[in-house]
N, C-alpha and C positions, 0 to 999 in steps of 0.2 A: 490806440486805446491801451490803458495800461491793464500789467494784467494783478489780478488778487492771490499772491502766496499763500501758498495751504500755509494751512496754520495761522491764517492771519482775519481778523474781525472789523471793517468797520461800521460808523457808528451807524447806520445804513442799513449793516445786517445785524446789528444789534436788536434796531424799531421793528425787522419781522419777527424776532424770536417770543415765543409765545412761552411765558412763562408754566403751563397750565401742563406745559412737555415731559417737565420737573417733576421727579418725585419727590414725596416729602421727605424734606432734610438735604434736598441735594444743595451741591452750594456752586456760586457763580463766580470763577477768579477771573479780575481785569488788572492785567496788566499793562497800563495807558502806556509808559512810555516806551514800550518796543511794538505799541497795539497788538497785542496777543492777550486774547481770551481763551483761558484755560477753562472747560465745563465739566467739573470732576461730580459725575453721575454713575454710581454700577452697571458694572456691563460695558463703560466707554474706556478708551485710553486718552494717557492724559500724555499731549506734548511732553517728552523731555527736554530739559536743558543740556547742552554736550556742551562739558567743560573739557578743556586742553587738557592732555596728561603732563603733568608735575615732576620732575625729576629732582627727589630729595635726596640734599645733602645723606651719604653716610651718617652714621652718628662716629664722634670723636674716640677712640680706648682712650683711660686713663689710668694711669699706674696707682694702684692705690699704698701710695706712700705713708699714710696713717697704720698700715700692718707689714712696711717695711724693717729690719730690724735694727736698733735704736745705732748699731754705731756705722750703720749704712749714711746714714741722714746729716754727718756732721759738713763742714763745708769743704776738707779737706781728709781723703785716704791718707794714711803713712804707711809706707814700704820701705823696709831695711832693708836692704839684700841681705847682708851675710855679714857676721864679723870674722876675730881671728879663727876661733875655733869651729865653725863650719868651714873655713878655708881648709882647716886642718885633717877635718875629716875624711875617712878614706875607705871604698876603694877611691872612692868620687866625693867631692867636695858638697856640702847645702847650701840650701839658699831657702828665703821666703817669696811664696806668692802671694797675692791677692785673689780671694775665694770670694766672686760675689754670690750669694746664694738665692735661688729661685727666689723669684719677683711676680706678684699676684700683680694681676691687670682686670679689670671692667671694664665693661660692653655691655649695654643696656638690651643687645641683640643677639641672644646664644646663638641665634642660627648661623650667624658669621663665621667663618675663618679669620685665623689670626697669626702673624708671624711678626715676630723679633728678630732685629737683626745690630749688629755688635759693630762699633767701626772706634778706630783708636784714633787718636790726633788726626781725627777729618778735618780735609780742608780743601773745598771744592775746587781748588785753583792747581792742587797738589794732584795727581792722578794717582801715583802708587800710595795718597792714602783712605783712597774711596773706596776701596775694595772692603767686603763683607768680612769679620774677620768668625763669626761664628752667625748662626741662624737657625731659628726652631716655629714648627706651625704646630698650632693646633686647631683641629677640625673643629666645626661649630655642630650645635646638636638639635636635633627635630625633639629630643626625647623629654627636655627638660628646659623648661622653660624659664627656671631658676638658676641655672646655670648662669649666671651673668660676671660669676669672676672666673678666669683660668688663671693656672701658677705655672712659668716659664721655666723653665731651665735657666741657671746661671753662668757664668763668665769665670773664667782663669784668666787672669791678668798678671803672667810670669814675664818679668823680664826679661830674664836668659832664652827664654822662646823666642822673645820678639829682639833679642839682642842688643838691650838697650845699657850701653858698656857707661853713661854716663850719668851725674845725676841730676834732676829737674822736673819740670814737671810732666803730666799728661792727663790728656783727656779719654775717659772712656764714656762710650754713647752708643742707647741700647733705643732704638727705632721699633715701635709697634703700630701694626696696618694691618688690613686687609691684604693677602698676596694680591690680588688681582690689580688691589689701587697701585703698587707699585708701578712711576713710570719705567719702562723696561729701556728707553732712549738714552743711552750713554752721553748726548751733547743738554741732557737735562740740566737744569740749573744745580743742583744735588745728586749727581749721576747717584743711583743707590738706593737713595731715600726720596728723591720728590713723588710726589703722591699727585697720580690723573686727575682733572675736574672731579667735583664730588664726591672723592675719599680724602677722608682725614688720616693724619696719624699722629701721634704721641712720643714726647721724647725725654728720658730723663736719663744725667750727666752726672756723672762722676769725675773728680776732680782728683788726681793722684800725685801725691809728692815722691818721688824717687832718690835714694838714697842707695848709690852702690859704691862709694868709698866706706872701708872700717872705719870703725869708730872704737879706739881704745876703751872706751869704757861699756860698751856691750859689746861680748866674746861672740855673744849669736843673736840670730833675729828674732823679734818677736814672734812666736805661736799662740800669741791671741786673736780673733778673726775682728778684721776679715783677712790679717796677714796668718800664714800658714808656714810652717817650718816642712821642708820638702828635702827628706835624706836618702840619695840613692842607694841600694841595699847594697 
């Protein structure tokens, strides 16, 4: 004999139910195609439905490049190193860097943590150039729920640091995530930056031209930003 599921009506025990049981206003829910009859009356409980729990996606950062400043955005940085007379100068010789300057990011979710992380002429194939070359988090906030932009810290992109004795191009790329999405597995397809199931992250590239031979007809390098004249005392 089969047996009747709680929570289950049918048409059978529907013909004893005595309407007359009802008070007024109550209402009768039938749901034929899983035969459940739901009788929402005060005082009664009413079957739940238990739905799966959902594992949603993070939501994506996005760098808000519309308040990034205007000579960030061209398609290509220019870096002079140095001409004759920064060569000349002394105790110690100048040179110019690249000063990128704090970069505002969105997140539709203050409460998150958020970390940037800096990597030069990445190239996953390459190991020594996967490495983080700077990195900054900022805490998420319970306090304000407006908070939905933070401003990073910026990047030095000196040559003479990174010892780049020739000239040509490079790439610089600034990774924002969640810390926690970062996968932490070095055989990752992006050791560094791949991001676990359901975190995202954000990435925006700077394209740098490098120029370290003189040029006779500029004595020194540009001090307009985001190239920076750098003379040790």
């Amino acid at each position: 004999m089969s047996r009747q599921r709680v929570g289950e009506f049918t048409t059978s025990t529907l013909k004893r139910l005595d309407s007359r049981s009802f008070l007024p206003g109550a209402r009768l829910a039938i749901r034929v195609s899983g035969l459940v009859c739901a009788f929402i009356v005060p005082g009664c409980l009413v079957p739940q439905d238990i739905e799966p729990i959902v594992i949603e996606p993070h939501a994506s950062p996005v760098f808000e490049v519309d308040s990034f400043q205007p000579y960030l955005t061209v398609p290509t940085l220019q870096l002079y190193r140095g001409g004759a007379a920064d060569a000349a100068h002394t105790p110690l010789p100048c040179h110019c860097q690249l000063q990128i300057p704090p970069l505002p990011v969105f997140d539709a979710d203050p409460t998150v943590d958020l970390q940037t992380r800096w990597f030069i002429d990445y190239d996953a194939s390459l190991p020594n150039t996967t490495g983080v070359r700077s990195t900054s988090t900022i805490k998420g906030t319970f306090n304000d729920s407006t908070a939905t932009t933070r401003v990073f810290p910026g990047f030095v992109f000196d040559p003479d640091a990174r010892q780049i004795t020739t000239s040509g191009s490079h790439v610089l790329d600034v990774v924002v995530g969640e810390p926690d999405g970062f996968d932490p597995n070095e055989q990752a397809a992006q050791p560094g930056r791949t991001m676990l199931p359901n975190f995202k992250s954000a990435v925006y590239r700077f394209f740098i031209d490098v120029q370290v031979e003189q040029d006779p007809a500029r004595p020194t390098c540009s001090n307009t930003l985001p190239s920076v004249r750098v003379c040790p005392p």
